[in-house]
C-alpha positions in Angstrom: 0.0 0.0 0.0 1.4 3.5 -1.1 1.6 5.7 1.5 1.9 9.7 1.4 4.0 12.1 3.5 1.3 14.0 4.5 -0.2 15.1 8.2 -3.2 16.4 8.8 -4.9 17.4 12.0 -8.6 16.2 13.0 -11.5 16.4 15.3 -12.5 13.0 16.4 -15.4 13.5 18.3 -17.9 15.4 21.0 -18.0 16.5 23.7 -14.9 15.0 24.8 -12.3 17.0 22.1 -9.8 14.8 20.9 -7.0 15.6 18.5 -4.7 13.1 16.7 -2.4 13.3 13.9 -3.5 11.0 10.8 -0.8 9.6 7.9 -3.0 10.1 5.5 -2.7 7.0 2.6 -4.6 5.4 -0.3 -6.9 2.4 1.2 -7.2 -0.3 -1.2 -10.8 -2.5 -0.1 -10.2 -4.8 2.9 -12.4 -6.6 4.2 -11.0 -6.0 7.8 -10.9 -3.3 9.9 -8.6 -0.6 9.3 -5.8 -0.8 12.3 -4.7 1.8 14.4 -0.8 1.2 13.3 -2.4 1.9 9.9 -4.9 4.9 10.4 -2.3 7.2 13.3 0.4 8.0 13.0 3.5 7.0 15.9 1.2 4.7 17.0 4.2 1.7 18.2 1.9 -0.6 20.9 -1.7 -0.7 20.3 -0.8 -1.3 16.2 -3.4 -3.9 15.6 -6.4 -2.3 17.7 -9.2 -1.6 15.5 -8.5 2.4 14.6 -12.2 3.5 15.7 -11.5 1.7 19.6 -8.8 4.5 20.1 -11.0 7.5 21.2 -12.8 5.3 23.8 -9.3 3.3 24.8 -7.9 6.6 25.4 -10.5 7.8 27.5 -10.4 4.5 29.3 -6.6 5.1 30.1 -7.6 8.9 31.3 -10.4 7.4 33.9 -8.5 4.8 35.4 -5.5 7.0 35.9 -7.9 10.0 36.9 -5.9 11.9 34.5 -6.6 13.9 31.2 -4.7 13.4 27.7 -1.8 16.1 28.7 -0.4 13.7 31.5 1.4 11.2 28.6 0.7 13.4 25.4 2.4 17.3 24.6 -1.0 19.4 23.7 -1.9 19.1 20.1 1.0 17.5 19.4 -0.2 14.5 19.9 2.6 11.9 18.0 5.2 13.3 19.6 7.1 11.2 22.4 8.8 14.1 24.6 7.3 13.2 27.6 8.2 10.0 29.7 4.7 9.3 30.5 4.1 8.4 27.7 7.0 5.5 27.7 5.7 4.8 30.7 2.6 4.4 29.9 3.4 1.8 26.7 5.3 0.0 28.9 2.6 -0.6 31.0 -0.3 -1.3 28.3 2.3 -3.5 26.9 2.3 -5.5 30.6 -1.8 -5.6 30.4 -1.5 -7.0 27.4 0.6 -10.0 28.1 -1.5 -10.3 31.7 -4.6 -11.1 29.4 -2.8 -13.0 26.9 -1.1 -15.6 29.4 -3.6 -15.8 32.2 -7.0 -14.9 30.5 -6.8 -16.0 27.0 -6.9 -13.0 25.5 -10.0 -11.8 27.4 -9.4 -8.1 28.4 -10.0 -9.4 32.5 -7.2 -6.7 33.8 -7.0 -3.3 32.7 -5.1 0.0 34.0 -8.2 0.7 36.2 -7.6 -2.8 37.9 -4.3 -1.7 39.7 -5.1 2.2 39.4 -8.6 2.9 40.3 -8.8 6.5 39.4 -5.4 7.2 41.0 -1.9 8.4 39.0 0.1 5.7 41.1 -1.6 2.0 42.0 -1.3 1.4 46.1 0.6 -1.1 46.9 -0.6 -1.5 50.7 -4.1 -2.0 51.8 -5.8 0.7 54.3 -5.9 -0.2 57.8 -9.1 1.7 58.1 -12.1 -1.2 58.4 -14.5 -0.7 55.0 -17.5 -1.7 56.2 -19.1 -3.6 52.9 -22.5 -2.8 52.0 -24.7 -5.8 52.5 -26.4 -7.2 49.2 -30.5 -6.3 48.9 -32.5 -9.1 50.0 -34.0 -11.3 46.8 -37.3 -11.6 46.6 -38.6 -14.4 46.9 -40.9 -14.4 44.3 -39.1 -12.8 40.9 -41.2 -10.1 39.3 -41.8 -10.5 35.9 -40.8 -8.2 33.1 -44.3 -7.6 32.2 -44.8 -6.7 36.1 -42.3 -4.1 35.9 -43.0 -2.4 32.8 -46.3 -1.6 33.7 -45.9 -0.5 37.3 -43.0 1.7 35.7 -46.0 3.3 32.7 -48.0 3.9 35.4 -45.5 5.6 37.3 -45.2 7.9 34.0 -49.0 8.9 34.2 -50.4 5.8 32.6 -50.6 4.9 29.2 -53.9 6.7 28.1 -51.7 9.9 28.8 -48.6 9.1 27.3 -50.3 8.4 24.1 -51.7 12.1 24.1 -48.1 13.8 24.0 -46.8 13.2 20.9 -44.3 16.6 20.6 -42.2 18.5 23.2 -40.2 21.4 22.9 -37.7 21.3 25.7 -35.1 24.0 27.1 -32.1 23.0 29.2 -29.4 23.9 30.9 -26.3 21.4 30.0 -23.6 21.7 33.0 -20.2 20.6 32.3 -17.9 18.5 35.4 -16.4 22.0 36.3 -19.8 23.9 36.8 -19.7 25.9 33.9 -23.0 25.7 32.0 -24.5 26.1 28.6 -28.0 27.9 28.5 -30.1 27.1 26.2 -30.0 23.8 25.1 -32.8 23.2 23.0 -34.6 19.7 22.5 -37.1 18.6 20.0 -38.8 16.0 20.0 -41.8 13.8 18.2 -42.8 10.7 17.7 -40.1 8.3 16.9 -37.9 11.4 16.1 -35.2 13.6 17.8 -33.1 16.5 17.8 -31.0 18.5 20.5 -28.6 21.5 19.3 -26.3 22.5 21.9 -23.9 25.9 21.9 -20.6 25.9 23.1 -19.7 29.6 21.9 -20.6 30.2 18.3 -19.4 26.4 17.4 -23.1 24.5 17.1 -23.3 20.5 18.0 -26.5 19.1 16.7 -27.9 15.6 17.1 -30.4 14.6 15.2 -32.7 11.1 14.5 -35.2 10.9 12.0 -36.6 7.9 12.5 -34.4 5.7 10.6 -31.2 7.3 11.0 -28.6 9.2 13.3 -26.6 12.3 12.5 -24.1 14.7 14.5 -23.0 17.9 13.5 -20.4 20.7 14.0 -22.0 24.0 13.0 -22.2 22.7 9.4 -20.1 19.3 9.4 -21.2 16.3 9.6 -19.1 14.1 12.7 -19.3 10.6 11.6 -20.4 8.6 14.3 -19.7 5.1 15.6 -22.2 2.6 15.4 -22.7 2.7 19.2 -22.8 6.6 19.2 -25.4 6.3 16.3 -26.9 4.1 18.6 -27.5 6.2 22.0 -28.6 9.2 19.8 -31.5 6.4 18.6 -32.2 5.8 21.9 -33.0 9.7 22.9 -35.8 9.4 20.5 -37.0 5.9 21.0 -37.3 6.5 25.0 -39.2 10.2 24.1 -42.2 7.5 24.0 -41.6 5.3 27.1 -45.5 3.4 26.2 -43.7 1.9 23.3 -40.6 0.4 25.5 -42.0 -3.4 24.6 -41.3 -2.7 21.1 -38.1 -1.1 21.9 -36.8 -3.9 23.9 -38.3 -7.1 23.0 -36.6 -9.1 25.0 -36.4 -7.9 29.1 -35.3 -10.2 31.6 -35.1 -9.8 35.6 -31.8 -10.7 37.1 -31.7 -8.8 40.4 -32.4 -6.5 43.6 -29.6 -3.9 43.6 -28.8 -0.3 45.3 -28.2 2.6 43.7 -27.5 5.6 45.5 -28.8 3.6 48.5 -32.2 3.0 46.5 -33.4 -0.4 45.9 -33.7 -1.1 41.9 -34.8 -4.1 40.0 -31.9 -4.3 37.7 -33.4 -5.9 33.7 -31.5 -6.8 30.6 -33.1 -5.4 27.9 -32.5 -6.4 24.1 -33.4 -3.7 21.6 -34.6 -5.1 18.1 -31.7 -4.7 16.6 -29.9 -6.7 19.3 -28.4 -4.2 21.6 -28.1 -5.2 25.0 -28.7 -2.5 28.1 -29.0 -2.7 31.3 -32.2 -0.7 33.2 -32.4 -0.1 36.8 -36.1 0.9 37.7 -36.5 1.8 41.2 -38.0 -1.0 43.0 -40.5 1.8 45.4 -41.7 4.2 42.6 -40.9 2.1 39.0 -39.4 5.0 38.0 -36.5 4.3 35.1 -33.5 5.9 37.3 -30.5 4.6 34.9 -30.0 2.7 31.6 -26.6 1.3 30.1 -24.9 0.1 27.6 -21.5 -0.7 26.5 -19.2 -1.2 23.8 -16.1 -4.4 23.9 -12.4 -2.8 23.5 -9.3 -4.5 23.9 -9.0 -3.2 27.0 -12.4 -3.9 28.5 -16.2 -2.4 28.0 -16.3 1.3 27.5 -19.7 2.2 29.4 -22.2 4.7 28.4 -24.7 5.4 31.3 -27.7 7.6 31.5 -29.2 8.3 35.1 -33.0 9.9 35.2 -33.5 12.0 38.2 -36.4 14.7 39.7 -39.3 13.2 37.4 -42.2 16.1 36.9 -45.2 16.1 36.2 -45.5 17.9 32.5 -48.7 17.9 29.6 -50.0 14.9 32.1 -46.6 12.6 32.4 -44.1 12.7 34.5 -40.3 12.9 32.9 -37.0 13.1 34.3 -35.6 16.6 34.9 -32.4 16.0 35.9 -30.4 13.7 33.7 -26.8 12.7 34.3 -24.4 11.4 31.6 -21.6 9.3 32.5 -18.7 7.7 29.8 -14.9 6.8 31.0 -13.2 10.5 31.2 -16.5 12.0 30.1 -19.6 13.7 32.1 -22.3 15.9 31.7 -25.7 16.7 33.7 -29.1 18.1 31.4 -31.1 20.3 33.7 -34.7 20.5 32.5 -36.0 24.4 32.1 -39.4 24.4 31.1 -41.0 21.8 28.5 -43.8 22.6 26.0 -45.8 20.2 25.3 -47.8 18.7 21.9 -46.5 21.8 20.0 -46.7 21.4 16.3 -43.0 20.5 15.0 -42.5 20.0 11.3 -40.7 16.5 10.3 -38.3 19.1 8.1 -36.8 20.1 11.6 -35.0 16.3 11.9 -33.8 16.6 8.5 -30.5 16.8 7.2 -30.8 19.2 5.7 -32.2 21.5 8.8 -29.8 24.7 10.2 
């Protein structure tokens, strides 16, 4: 393969900015994935890692270590190898690697969080403080049913009678970032089946968008090509806009436990979308409320989780909805604060169009 001199610079993705330096080459069809040795360049461990794992590996790496990208990398220089963090650092993914590969087949079972948990250097000696473990929730004895918790969670909404009757919302909200600093308005559309959120950060526009068959991201006028699993979540948005049709969302919910979150008992579900995506949903086991959904996506170096929490539901056009909702990926956080909601206003299908401003 015929490779230029070239470097160019990119934007990967939103809202976690992340800047790498391409070699930009001819591709000849392969019916593999393109590698990350092949797509970055100075790339000299993870060489055979699919190229589009490297975002969310990255951001992996930054979570367990509780550190951002600057620790190992020079800002916006990101090929260069000036700093020794970043020998350090393929030194140790290189000693992950072979854990997996001589212990656990292959199977990503240690990671950097393993040793680091959040922390720039693992502890070597255990605390002498007791921990006091928090006991398990009691099973029930008799397992609800799937059916069983769907409904008492509808009618938790409002019932289904009223969620039928709202079929638009226009929403305003604030989004706060991690270091309080918020961006007001964020505007939300949504109908039917369909979505679309446009968010300012300064005069450079995101918008999401589903249309009912497909997902879209944009910067001010480019289009950000999105990951399946990205693609996927921005589905969601719109699919969960009409909580009456969750059965059809998820055909396939199963029961596995009593859990705590936030020291509120849930009834934890695995749910299967149609197209055979695989969450997890925690309803509160007291109110059936939804108060978090999950997902995640395999890397080499374990599942990079996307979680949504759903908190202070209110009463709006006759259903409740969450006003308070917390996003949660490794490295990456974010918190949508609900500001006033219109409901069953007419919106156009043009609006979740491409080609809409």
């Amino acid at each position: 393969m015929k490779r230029n001199a070239k470097i160019v610079v990119i934007l990967i993705s939103l809202p976690f900015f992340v800047l790498v330096v391409l070699k930009t080459h001819s591709v000849s069809a392969q019916s593999k994935p393109e590698t990350a040795g092949e797509k970055f360049k100075n790339i000299t461990v993870l060489n055979d890692m699919p190229a589009d794992q490297l975002g969310k590996v990255m951001n992996i790496f930054s979570a367990s270590l509780g550190k951002n990208c600057s620790f190992c990398h020079v800002e916006d220089k990101f090929d260069l190898d000036e700093k020794k963090e970043k020998a350090t650092a393929r030194e140790m993914i290189k000693m992950t690697v072979d854990l997996n590969k001589e212990h656990f087949r292959g199977r990503p079972e240690i990671s950097c969080n393993t040793c680091h948990s959040g922390k720039e250097r693992p502890q070597s000696l255990p605390g002498l403080a007791p921990v006091a473990a928090e006991a398990r929730p009691k099973q029930p004895e008799s397992r609800p049913t799937a059916d069983q918790i769907i409904d008492k969670y509808l009618k938790a909404l409002g019932g289904t009678a009223k969620l039928a009757r709202v079929t638009s919302r226009y929403v305003k909200a604030q989004r706060i970032e991690p270091d309080g600093k918020s961006v007001e308005p964020e505007e939300i559309w949504f109908k039917t089946g369909k979505y679309r959120a446009l968010t300012a950060y300064g005069k450079y526009m995101v918008r999401e968008e589903f249309d009912g068959s497909a997902a879209r991201k944009y910067g001010n006028t480019d289009e950000i090509t999105l990951k399946r699993d990205e693609a996927e979540q921005i589905r969601r948005e719109a699919e969960l806009f009409s909580p009456a049709t969750i059965r059809a969302i998820y055909p396939r919910i199963e029961f596995r436990s009593v859990e705590k979150i936030d020291g509120r008992e849930v009834n934890m579900v695995f749910a299967t979308t149609a197209g055979g995506v695989r969450e997890r949903l925690a309803f509160d086991a007291k109110t059936g409320l939804l108060v978090r959904r999950s997902a995640s996506t395999p890397t080499i170096f374990g599942n990079f989780v996307y979680q949504v929490d759903y908190l202070d539901y209110k009463n709006f056009g006759g259903v409740r909805i969450p006003t308070t909702i917390q996003y949660a990926m490794p490295n990456i956080r974010w918190t949508r604060k609900v500001t006033s909601v219109e409901t069953n206003v007419p919106i156009g299908d043009a609006i979740f169009s491409s080609k809409a401003q």
